[in-house]
C-alpha positions in Angstrom: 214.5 -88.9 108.2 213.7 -88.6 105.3 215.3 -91.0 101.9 215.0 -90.0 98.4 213.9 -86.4 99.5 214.1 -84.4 96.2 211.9 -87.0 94.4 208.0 -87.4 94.9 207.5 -89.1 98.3 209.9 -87.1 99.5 208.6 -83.9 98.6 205.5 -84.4 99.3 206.4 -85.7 102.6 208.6 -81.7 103.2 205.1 -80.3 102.4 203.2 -82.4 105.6 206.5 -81.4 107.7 205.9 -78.0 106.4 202.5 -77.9 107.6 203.1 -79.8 111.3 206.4 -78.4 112.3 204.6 -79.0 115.8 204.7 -82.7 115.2 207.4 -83.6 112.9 211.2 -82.4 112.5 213.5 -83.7 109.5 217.0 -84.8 110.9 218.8 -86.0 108.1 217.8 -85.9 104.1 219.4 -88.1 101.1 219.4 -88.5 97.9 220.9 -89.5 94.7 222.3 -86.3 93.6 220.5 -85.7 90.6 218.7 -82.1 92.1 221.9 -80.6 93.9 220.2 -77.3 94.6 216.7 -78.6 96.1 218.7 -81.6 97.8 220.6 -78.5 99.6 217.8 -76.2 99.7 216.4 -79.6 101.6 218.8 -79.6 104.1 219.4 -75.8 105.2 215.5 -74.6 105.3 214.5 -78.4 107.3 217.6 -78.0 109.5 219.0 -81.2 108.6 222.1 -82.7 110.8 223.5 -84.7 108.0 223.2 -84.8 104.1 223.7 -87.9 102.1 224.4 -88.2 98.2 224.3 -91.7 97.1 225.8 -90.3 93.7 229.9 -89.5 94.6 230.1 -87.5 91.8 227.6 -84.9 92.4 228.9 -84.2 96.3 230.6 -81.3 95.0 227.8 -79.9 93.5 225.4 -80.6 96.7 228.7 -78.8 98.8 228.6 -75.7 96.8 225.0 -75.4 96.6 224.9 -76.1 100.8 227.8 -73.4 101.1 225.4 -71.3 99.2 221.8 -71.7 101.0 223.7 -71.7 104.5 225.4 -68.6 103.5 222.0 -67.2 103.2 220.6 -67.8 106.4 223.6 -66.4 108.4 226.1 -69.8 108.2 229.0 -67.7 108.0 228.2 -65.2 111.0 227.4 -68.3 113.2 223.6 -68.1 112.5 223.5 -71.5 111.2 225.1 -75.2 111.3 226.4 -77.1 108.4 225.4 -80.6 107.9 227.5 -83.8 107.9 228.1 -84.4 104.0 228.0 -88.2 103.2 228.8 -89.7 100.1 228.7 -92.7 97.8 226.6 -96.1 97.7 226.9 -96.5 101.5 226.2 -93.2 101.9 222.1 -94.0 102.2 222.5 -97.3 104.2 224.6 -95.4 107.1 222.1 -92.1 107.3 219.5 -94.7 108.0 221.4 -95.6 111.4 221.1 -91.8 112.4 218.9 -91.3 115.4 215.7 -90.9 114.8 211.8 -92.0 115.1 211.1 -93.3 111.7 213.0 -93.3 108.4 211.0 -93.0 105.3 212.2 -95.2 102.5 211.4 -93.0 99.0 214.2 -94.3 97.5 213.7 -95.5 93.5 214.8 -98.9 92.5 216.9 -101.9 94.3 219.3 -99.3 95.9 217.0 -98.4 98.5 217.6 -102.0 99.9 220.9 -101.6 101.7 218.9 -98.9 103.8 215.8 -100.2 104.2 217.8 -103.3 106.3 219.9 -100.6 108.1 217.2 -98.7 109.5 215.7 -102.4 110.5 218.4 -103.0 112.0 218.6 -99.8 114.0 215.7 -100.1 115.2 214.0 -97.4 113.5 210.4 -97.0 112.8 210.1 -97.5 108.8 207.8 -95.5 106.4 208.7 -97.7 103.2 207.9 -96.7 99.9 210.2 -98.6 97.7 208.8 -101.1 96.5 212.2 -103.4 95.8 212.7 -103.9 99.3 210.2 -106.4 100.0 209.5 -107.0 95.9 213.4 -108.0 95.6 214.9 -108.4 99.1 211.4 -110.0 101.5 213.5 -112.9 102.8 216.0 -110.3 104.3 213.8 -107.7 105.6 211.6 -110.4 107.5 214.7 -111.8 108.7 215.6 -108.8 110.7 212.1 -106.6 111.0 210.0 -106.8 114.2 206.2 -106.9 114.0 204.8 -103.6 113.3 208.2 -101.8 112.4 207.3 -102.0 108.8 204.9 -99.1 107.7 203.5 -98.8 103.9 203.3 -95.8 101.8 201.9 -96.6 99.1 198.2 -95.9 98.8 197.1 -99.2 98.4 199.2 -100.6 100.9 198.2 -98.2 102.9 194.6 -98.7 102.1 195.1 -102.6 103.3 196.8 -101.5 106.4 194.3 -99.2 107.5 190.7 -101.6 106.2 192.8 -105.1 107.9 192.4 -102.8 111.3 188.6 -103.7 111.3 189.1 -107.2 111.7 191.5 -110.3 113.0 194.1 -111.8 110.1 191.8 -115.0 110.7 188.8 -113.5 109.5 190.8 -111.9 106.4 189.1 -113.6 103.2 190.8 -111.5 100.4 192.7 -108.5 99.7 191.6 -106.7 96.4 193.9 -104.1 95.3 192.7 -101.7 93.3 194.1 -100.4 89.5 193.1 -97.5 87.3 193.2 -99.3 84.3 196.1 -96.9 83.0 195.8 -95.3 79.5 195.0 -98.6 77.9 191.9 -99.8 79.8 189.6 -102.0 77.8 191.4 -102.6 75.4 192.6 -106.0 73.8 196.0 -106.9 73.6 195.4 -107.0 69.9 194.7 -103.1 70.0 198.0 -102.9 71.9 200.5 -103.8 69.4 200.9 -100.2 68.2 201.4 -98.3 71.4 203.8 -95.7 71.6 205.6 -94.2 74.3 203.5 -91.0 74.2 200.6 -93.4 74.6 202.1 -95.4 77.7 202.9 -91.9 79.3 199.3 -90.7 79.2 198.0 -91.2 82.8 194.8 -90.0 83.0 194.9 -90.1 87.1 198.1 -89.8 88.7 200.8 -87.5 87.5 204.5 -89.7 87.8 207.5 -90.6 87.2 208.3 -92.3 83.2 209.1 -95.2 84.7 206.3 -96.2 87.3 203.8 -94.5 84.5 204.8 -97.5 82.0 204.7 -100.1 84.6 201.3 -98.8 85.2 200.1 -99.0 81.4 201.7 -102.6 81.4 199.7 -103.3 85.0 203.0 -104.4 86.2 203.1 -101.4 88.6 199.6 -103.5 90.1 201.9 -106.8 89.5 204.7 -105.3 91.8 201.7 -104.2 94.7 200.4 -107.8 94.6 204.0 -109.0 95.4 204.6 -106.5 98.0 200.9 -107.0 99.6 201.7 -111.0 99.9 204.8 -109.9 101.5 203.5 -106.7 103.9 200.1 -109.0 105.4 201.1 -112.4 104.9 198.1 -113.6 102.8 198.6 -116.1 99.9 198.8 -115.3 96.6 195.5 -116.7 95.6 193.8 -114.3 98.3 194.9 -111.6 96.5 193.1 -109.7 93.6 193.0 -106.8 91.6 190.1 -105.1 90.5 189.7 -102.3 88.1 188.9 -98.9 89.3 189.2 -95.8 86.7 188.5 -93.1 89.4 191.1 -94.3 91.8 188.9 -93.1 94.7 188.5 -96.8 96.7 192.6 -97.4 97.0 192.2 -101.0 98.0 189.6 -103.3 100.1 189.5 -106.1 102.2 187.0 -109.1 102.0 186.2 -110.9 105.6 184.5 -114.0 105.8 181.0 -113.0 107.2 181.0 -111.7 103.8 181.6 -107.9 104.8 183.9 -105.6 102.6 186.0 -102.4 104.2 187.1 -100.4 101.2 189.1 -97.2 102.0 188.0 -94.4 99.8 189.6 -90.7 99.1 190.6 -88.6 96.4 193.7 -89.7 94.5 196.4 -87.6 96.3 199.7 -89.6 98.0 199.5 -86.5 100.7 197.2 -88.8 102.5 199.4 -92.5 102.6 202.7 -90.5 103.4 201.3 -88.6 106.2 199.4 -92.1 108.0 202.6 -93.7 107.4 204.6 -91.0 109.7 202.1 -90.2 111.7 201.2 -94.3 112.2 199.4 -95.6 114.0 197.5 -91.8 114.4 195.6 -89.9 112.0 196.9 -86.4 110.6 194.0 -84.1 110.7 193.8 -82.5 107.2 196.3 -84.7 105.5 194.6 -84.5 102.2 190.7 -83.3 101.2 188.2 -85.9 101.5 185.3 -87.5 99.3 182.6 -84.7 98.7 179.6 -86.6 99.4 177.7 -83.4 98.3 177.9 -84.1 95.0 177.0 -87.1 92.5 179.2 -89.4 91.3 180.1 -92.8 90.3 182.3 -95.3 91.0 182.9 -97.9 88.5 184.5 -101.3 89.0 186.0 -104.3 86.1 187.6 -107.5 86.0 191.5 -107.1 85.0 191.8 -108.8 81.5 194.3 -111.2 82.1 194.6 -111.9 78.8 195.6 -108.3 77.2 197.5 -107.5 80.7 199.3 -110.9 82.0 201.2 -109.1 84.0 199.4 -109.8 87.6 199.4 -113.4 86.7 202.9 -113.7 86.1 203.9 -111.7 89.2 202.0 -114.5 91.2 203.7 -117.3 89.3 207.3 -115.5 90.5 205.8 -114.6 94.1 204.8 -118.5 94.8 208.3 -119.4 93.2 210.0 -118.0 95.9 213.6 -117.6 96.7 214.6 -114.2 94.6 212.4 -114.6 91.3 210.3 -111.5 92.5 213.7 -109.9 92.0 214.3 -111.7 88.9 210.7 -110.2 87.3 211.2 -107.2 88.6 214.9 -106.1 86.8 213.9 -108.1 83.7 210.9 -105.2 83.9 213.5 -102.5 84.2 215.4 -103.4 81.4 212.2 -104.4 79.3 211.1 -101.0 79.9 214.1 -99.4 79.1 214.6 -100.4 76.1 210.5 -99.8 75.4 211.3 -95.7 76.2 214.3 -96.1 73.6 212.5 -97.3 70.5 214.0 -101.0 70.9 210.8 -103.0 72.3 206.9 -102.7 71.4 205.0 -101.9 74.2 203.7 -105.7 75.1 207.3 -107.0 74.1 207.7 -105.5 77.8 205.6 -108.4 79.8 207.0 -110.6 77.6 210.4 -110.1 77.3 209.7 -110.5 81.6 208.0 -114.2 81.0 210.9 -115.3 78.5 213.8 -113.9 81.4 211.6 -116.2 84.1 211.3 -119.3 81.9 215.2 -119.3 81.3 215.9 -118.4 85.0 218.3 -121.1 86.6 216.9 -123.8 88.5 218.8 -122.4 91.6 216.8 -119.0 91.7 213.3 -120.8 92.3 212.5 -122.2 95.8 214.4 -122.3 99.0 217.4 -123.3 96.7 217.3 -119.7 95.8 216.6 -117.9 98.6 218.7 -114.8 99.2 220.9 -114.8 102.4 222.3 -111.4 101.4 222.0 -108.1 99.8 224.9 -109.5 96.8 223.0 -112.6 96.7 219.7 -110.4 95.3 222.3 -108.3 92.9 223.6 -111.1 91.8 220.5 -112.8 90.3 219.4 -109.3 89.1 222.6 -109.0 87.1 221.8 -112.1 85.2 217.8 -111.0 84.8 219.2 -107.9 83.5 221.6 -109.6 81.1 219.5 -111.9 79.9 216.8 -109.2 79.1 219.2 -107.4 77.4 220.2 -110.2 74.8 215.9 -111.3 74.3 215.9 -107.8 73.1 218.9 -107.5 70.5 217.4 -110.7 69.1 214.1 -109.7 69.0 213.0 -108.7 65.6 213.5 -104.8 65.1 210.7 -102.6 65.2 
C-alpha cells in the first residue's frame, strides 16, 4: 500500500513495483489530490482496490480522471474493476487499515500522522518515510508499535538500520549521520546573510522538493534525521553526530566500541532505501547501481559548523526536552521557511525565528508535562508554534 503515491517516495516506489511484479502488488494508493490524473493513472495501471484523496475537493477530479483511465482498459465492457473512492482527512488514516503486508508512509508533513498510528495499529508492516511521525508524534507511535514493525526510508535511516545489523545495541558507540553540506557548505554564517531563494534551491546532489531542499541548505533537514534517529534506535542524543559528506556516497555509519566503524556506501539514489524498506529484512537484487570501484575517487569528510549552521544543535536541545517540542521546532520551521520562499524572512532568520518560537514555548510543552497523549494534543502545540512563528516574523524588521 502505498501513501503519498504521486509524490517522490511514492513514485519511485511504482518504479521497484514495476520492475518486481513477481514480488510486490500495490493494493490500495492515496494521496493528497494535487496530481488527479497520475493519482488515477496510479490506481488503474497498479490495480488498486481502493483510492484515497486526503484533499475533498479534488475527488471529483481523481473520479473523472479514474472514469477515464478505467474506460481505457475495458472498465465499461467488464474488463476492469473500479476502485473504492475515499475521501477527506480520514480518508489516509482508514486506507492504512486495508489488508495488506506493509504500508509505506510517503506522506509530506504532520498529516501523515493519523495513518502512520492506523497502520500500527492494524498491525501492518510500516515502510515510513515521513519524518513527522516520529519527529512530532514518537510518544504515540511507541505507544502502539511492536519491535521491528517500524521500517525507515530514508537513506540514512536506512543506512543505520542496515550498519546496526553488524553488531548488538550494547556495543553501539555512536551513530554519525551523514550531510552534504547543501549549497552553502563552508561557508560562515557571515557569508550567509545575503542568500536568496535561488541560492537555497541549488542542490548540488539530490534533486527535491522546495521545501526539504531549504531545510537541507539550513541543515535542519539533518536536524529533523538526528531527531528521528534518537527516536528509530534508541540512542541518546549525545551519541549522535553529523558529519559532512559532499558526495553523499557513505549515507550514514555506525561507531562500536572495539573501535570499529560500518559505513554504508552507494550512489545517491532513494531507489535503493525504498526498496530495503519493502523488501525488509531481504535484499532486492538490482535495486539501484552500486559504487564503481573501477574508477578513482574521493571521498571527503568535515566537521558541521555549528556556528554558521545551529540547526543540529538546537534540534538536540528540543529532542532531550521531550514531551512535543520536536513538534514544536519542527512547525516553527515550516512557517520560518514559508515565509523565507515569500520574500518575508532572510535565509538564517529561518533557524532563528525556530530558537525564538522554542524559548517562548510554554512551560507545559517541555518534559513529561508535555507529553502528547493524542494526535490533537500534537496539533495543538503546533498551532501555537505556528502562530507564534507567524507574529516573530511580522515584527521582524523588513527585508
Amino acid at each position: 500500500m502505498l501513501l503519498g503515491s504521486t509524490g517522490s517516495i511514492g513514485t519511485q516506489a511504482i518504479d521497484i513495483v514495476r520492475a518486481n511484479p513477481e514480488r510486490f502488488r500495490v493494493v490500495a494508493v492515496g494521496a493528497q489530490g494535487s496530481d488527479p490524473a497520475l493519482l488515477a493513472e496510479q490506481a488503474v495501471e497498479l490495480g488498486a482496490e481502493a483510492v484515497a484523496v486526503a484533499d475533498a475537493t479534488a475527488v471529483e477530479a481523481v473520479q473523472l480522471r479514474l472514469f477515464a483511465a478505467a474506460k481505457e482498459r475495458g472498465w465499461d465492457t467488464g474488463g476492469f474493476k473500479m476502485p473504492k473512492l475515499l475521501a477527506g482527512r480520514s480518508a489516509m488514516a482508514e486506507l492504512a487499515t486495508y489488508p495488506a503486508h506493509t504500508v509505506l508512509n510517503g506522506i509530506t508533513g504532520s498529516i501523515g500522522l493519523e495513518p502512520t498510528l492506523a497502520a500500527l495499529k492494524a498491525g501492518r508492516q510500516l515502510a515510513l518515510a515521513n519524518k513527522e511521525s516520529l519527529i512530532a508524534g514518537a510518544a504515540l507511535v511507541h505507544a502502539i508499535a511492536a519491535p521491528g514493525q517500524v521500517v525507515p526510508v530514508d537513506s540514512e535511516h536506512s543506512a543505520l538500520a542496515q550498519c546496526l545489523r553488524s553488531g548488538e545495541a550494547e556495543r553501539v558507540a555512536k551513530l554519525v549521520l551523514t550531510a552534504s553540506g547543501g549549497p552553502f557548505r563552508g561557508k560562515s554564517r557571515e557569508q550567509l546573510t545575503e542568500v536568496t531563494l535561488d541560492d537555497a534551491l541549488a542542490h548540488p546532489t539530490w534533486s527535491m522538493g522546495p521545501v526539504v531542499t531549504i531545510n537541507s541548505a539550513t541543515m535542519v533537514n539533518k536536524a529533523l534525521e538526528v531527531i528521528e534517529a534518537h527516536e528509530l534506535f534508541g540512542v541518546d542524543y549525545d551519541r549522535i553526530g553529523v558529519v559532512v559528506h559532499p558526495q553523499s556516497i557513505v549515507h550514514s555509519m555506525v561507531e562500536f566500541t572495539d573501535g570499529s566503524t560500518i559505513a554504508q556506501a552507494s550512489p545517491p539514489d532513494m531507489r535503493l532505501p525504498i526498496a530495503h524498506a519493502l523488501a525488509w529484512p531481504d535484499r532486492l537484487p538490482g535495486s539501484a547501481r552500486p559504487v564503481d570501484w573501477t574508477k578513482a575517487g574521493d571521498w571527503h569528510f568535515e566537521p558541521l559548523d555549528e556556528t554558521a549552521f545551529p540547526a543540529v544543535a538546537l534540534a538536540k536541545d528540543a529532542g532531550r526536552a521531550g514531551g512535543v517540542m520536536p513538534a514544536v521546532y519542527n512547525a516553527a520551521n515550516e512557517e520560518a521557511v514559508a515565509a523565507f520562499r515569500e520574500g518575508r524572512l532572510p535565509f538564517l532568520g529561518i533557524v532563528d525565528t525556530v530558537a525564538a518560537v522554542i524559548d517562548a514555548a510554554p512551560g507545559g510543552y517541555a518534559g513529561s508535562g508535555g507529553r502528547p497523549g493524542s494526535v490533537a494534543d500534537v496539533l495543538e502545540a503546533e498551532n501555537w508554534a505556528r502562530s507564534c512563528a507567524r507574529q516573530l516574523v511580522l515584527d521582524a524588521p523588513p527585508i
